[in-house]
MARZALUM-130531 format. One line per 8 residues: number of its first residue (from 1); for each residue x, y, z of N, C-alpha, C. Coordinates in pm, whole numbers, plus 50000, padded with zeros to 5 digits. Each point is the difference from the previous one (the first is absolute). Layout:
# residues N
NUM	X Y Z X Y Z X Y Z | ...
END
This chain:
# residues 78
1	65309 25744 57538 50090 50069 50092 50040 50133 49935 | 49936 50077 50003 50010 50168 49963 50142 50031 50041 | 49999 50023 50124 50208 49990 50050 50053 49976 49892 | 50034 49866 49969 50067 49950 49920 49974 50040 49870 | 49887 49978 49935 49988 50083 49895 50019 50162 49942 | 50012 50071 50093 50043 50108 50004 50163 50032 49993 | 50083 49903 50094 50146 50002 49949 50030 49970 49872 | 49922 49878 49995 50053 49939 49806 50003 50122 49947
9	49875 50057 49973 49970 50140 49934 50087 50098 49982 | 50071 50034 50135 50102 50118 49987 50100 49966 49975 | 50058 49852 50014 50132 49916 49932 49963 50067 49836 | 49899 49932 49966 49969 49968 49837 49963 50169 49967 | 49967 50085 50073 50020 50138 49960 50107 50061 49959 | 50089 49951 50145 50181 50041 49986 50027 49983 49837 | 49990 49851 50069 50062 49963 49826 49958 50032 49876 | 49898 50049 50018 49958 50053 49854 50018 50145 49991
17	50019 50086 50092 50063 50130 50012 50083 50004 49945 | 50118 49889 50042 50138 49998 49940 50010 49973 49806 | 49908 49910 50015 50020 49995 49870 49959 50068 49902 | 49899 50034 50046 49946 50164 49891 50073 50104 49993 | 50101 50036 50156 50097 50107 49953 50115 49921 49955 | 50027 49933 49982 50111 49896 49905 49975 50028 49867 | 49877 49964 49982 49997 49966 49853 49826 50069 49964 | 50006 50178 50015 49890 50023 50006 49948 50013 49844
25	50062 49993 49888 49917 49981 49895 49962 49859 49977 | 49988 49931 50091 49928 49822 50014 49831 50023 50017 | 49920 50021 49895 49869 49987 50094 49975 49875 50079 | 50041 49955 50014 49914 49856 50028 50060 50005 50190 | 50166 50093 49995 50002 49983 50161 49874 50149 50113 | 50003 50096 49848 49947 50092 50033 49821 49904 50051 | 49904 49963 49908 49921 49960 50040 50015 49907 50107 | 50058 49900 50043 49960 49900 50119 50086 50097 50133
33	50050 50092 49930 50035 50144 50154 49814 49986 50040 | 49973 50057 49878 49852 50039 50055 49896 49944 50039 | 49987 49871 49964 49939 49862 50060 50080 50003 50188 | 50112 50053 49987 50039 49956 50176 49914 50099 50085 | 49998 50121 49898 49942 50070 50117 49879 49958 50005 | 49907 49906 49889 49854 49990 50004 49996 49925 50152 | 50132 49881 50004 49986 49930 50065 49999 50031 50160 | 50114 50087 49991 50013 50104 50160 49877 50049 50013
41	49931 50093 49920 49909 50047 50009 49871 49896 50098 | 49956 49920 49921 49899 49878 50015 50020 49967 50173 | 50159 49962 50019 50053 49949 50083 49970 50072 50137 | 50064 50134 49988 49967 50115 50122 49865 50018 50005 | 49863 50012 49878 49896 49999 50035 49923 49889 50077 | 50020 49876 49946 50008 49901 50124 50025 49954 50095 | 50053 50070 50071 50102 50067 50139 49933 50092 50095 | 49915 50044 49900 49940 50165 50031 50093 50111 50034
49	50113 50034 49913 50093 50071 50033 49974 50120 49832 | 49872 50047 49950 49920 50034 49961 50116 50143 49955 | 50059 50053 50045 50061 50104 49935 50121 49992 49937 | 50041 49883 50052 50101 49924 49956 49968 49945 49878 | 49914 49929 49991 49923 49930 49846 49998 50110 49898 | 49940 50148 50022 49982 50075 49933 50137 50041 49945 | 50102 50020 50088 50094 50004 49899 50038 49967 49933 | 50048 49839 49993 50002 49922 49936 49936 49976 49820
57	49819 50005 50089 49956 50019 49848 49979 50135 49934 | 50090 50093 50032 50050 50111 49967 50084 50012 49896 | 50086 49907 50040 50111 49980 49927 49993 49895 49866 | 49963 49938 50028 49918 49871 49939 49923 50078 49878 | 49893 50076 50047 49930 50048 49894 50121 50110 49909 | 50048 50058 50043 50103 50101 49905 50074 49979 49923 | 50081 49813 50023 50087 49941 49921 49887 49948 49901 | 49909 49942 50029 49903 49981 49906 49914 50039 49924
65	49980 50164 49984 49970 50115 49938 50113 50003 49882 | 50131 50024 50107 50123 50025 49907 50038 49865 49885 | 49979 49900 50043 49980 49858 49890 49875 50003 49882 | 49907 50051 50073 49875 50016 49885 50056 50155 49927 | 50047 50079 50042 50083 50116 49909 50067 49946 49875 | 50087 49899 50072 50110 50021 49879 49969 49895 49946 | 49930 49899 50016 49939 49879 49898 49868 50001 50014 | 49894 50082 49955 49899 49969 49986 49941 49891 49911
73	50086 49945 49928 49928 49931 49935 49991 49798 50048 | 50090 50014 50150 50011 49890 50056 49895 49996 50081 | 49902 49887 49956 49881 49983 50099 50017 49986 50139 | 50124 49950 50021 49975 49907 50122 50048 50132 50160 | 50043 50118 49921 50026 50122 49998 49819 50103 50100 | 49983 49941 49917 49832 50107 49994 49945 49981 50164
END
């Protein structure tokens, strides 16, 4: 159920928005920010809402550039 899976997504986005600007020297809320958007992303492309996805993994990819920046030496990073 894409529907549905797509709300979880922007719940579990919210919430991880919040918590990265809460507590933004946390990597760990900073990375699963960026896992939500993988997930929005995935989500709207399965939808076929295709420009929508792109943003998403827009965003997605930049927080995860910016994670492989400042810890390159965390694989799970790369």
């Amino acid at each position: 159920n894409l529907a549905k899976a797509l709300e979880c997504f922007e719940a579990y986005n919210r919430l991880e928005k919040e918590l990265h600007e809460a507590y933004p020297q946390n990597v760990e809320f900073k990375n699963i920010l960026a896992v939500s958007y993988q997930c929005l992303g995935v989500t709207h492309s399965s939808l076929g809402n295709l420009a929508k996805a792109l943003e998403f993994f827009e965003e997605y990819n930049r927080l995860a550039k910016e994670l492989y920046g400042a810890y390159p030496q965390n694989v799970s990073f790369k």
